[in-house]
C-alpha positions as CSV (number, residue, x, y, z in Angstrom):
1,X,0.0,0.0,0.0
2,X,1.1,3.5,-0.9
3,X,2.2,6.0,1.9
4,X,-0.7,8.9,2.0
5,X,0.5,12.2,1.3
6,X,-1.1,15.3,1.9
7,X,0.4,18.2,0.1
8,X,-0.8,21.6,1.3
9,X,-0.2,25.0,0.0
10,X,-1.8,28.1,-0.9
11,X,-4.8,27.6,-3.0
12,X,-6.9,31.3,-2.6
13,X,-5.0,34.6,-3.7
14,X,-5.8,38.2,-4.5
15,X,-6.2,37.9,-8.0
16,X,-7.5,34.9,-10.8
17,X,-4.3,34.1,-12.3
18,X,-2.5,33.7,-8.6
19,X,-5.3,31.4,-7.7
20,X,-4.6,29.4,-11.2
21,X,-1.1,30.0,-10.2
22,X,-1.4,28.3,-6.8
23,X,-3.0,25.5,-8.3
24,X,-0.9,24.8,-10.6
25,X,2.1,24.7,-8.0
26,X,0.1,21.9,-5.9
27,X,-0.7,20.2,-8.8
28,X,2.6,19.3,-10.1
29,X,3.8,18.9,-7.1
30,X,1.0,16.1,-5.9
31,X,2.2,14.4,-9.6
32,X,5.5,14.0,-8.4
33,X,4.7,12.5,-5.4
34,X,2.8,9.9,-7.3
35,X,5.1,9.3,-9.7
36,X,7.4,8.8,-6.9
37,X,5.6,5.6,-5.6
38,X,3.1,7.8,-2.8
39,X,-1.1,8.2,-2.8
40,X,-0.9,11.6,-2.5
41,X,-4.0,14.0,-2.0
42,X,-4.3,16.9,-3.7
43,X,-7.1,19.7,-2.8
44,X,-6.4,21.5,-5.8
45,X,-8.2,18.8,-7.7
46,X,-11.4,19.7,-5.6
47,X,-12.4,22.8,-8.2
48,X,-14.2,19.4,-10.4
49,X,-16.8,19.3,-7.7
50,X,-17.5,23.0,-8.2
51,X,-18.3,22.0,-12.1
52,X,-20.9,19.6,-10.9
53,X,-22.4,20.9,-8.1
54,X,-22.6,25.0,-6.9
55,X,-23.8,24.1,-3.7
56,X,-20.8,22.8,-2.0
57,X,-19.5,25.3,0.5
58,X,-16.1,26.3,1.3
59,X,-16.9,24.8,4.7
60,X,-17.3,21.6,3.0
61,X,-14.1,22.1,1.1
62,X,-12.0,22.9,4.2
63,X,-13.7,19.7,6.5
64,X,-13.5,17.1,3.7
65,X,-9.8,18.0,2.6
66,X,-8.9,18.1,7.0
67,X,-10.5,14.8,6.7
68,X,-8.2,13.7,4.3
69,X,-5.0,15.6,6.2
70,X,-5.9,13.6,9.6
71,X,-5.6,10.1,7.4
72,X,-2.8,11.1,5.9
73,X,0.8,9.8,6.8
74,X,2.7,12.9,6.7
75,X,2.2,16.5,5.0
76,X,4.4,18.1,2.0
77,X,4.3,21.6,2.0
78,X,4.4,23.2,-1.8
79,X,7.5,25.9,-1.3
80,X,6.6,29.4,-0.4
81,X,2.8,28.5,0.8
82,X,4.3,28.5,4.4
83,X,2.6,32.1,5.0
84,X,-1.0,30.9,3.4
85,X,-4.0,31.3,6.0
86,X,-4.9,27.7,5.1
87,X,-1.2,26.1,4.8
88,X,-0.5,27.2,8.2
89,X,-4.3,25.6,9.6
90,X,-3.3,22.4,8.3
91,X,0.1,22.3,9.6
92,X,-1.2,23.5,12.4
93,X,-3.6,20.4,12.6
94,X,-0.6,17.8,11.4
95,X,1.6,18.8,14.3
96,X,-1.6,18.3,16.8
97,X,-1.5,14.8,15.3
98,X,2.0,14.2,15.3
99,X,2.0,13.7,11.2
100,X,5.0,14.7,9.7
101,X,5.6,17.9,7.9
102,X,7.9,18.1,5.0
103,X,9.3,21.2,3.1
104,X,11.0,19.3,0.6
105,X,11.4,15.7,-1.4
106,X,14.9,15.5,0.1
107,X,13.6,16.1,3.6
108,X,11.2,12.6,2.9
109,X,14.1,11.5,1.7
110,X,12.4,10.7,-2.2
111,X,14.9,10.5,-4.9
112,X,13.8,11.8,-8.1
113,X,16.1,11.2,-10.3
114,X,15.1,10.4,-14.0
């Protein structure tokens, strides 16, 4: 079974193209740690609810992705996101549940070399 990986970052911004930004940043980042062998959960995927359903709440974003965070086996943290409102709520919440939190692949110790 695959390790679970939460990546967290900043997903809100100022701006649109930030936000599209933002995403894109956790995006990549949650394909590379599935291409490096983990289940990683990425809430940046979430925006395909929206296109289905406009009732979902940004309350019902934030519990269903701490949901996922809490049965996660450790957090990775997309660089520069460490100042993000959410980011530091879920690292917040990781640390309360003694899951790891990562800055870096080298700090999980995942080689990705080609």
């Amino acid at each position: 079974m695959r390790k679970r990986v939460y990546v967290a970052g900043a997903y809100s911004a100022t701006n649109y193209i930030d936000v599209l930004h933002n995403m894109q940043r956790g995006m990549k980042l949650g394909a590379k740690v599935l291409k490096a062998g983990y289940a990683p959960f990425v809430p940046w995927f979430d925006y395909h609810f929206s296109l289905i359903d406009e009732e979902i709440t940004l309350e019902d974003y934030q519990d269903y992705a701490m949901s996922w965070l809490e049965a996660s086996e450790c957090v990775l943290v997309v660089p520069n996101s460490e100042h993000s409102k959410g980011t530091i709520a879920e690292i917040k919440r990781a640390r309360e549940l003694n899951i790891s939190v990562y800055h870096s692949f080298i700090e999980m110790d995942i080689d990705l070399s080609d």
